[in-house]
N, C-alpha and C positions, 0 to 999 in steps of 0.2 A: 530144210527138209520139209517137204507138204505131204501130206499122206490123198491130198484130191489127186495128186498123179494114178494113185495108186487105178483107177479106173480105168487110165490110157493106156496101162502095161499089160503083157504077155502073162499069163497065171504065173511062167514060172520065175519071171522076173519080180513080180507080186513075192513070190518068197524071199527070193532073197534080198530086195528091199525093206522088206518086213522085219527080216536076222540083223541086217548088220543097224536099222534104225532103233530095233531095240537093244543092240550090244551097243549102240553108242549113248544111250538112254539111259542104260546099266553103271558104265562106265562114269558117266555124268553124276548119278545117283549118289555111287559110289564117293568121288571124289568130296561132293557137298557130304554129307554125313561123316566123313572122316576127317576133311581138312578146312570144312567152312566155304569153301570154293564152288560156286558154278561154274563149271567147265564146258554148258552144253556148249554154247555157241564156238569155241576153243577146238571143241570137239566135229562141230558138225562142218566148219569151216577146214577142215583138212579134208 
């Protein structure tokens, strides 16, 4: 995930690449802090 796209897209595509790159950000977070685990790339690979 690049956030430099972010400049080529539509405003409202801009949002909703912005939601799910930070729920999968979240989620990531989530997993390290509770299980030791980085799961970004796990995550951003699906």
């Amino acid at each position: 995930w690049d956030l430099k796209v972010l400049g080529e897209l539509p405003h409202f595509m801009k949002l909703c690449y912005l939601a799910v790159f930070n729920f999968i950000n979240e989620i990531a977070y989530l997993a390290l802090k509770k299980h030791g685990l980085d799961a970004t790339e796990i995550l951003k690979d699906e």
